[in-house]
N, C-alpha and C positions, 0 to 999 in steps of 0.2 A: 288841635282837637277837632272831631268832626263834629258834628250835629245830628240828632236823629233822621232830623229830615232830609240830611244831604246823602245818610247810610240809608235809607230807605229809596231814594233817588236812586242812587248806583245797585241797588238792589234791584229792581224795575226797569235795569236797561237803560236810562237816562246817564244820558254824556253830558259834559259840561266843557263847551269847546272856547269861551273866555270870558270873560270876567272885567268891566272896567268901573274903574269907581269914580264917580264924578254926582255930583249935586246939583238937585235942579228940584225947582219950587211949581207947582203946576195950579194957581187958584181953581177951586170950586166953584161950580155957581152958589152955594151957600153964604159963599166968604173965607171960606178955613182954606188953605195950604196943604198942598199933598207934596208929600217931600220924598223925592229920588236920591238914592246914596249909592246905589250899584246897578249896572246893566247887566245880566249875563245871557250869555247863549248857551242854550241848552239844543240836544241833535237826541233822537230817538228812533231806531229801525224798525218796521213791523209791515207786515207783509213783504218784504223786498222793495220798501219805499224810505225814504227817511223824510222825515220828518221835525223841523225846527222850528224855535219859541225864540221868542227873545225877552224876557222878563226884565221889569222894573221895580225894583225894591227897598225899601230900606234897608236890608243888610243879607248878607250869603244866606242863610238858613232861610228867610223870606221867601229869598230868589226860589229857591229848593221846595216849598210848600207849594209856588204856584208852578211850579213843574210838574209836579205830582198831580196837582189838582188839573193840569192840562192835561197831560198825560189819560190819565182817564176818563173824560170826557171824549177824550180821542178812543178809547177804546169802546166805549159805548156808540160811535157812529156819530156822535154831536158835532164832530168837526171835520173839516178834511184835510 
């Protein structure tokens, strides 16, 4: 089954070139645990550049939101 955010992703031209799943604990300076559960790579074309992310998430659909949300940030010029 897909996930909205991953049909939204492939919708928008975001590739998803792999995928690893491994765990890992990152402290805060607060104290609290930020917990990694999947890497993925995401590849996006646009003007005759491409353009890669590599996101860290708790799970696939995660990964897929902060695509999207990079993704358009990149198309407002905020990144390069």
């Amino acid at each position: 089954m897909i996930s909205p955010s991953e049909e939204k992703g492939i919708a928008l031209g975001i590739r998803m070139l792999s995928i690893d799943r491994q765990r890992a604990a990152t402290a805060l300076p607060d104290g609290r645990l930020n917990v990694t559960r999947v890497v993925v790579k995401f590849e996006h074309q646009m003007n005759g550049r491409r353009h890669y992310l590599t996101a860290h998430a708790k799970s696939r659909p995660g990964a897929w939101r902060v695509a999207v949300r990079w993704l358009r940030q990149l198309e407002k010029g905020k990144l390069k």
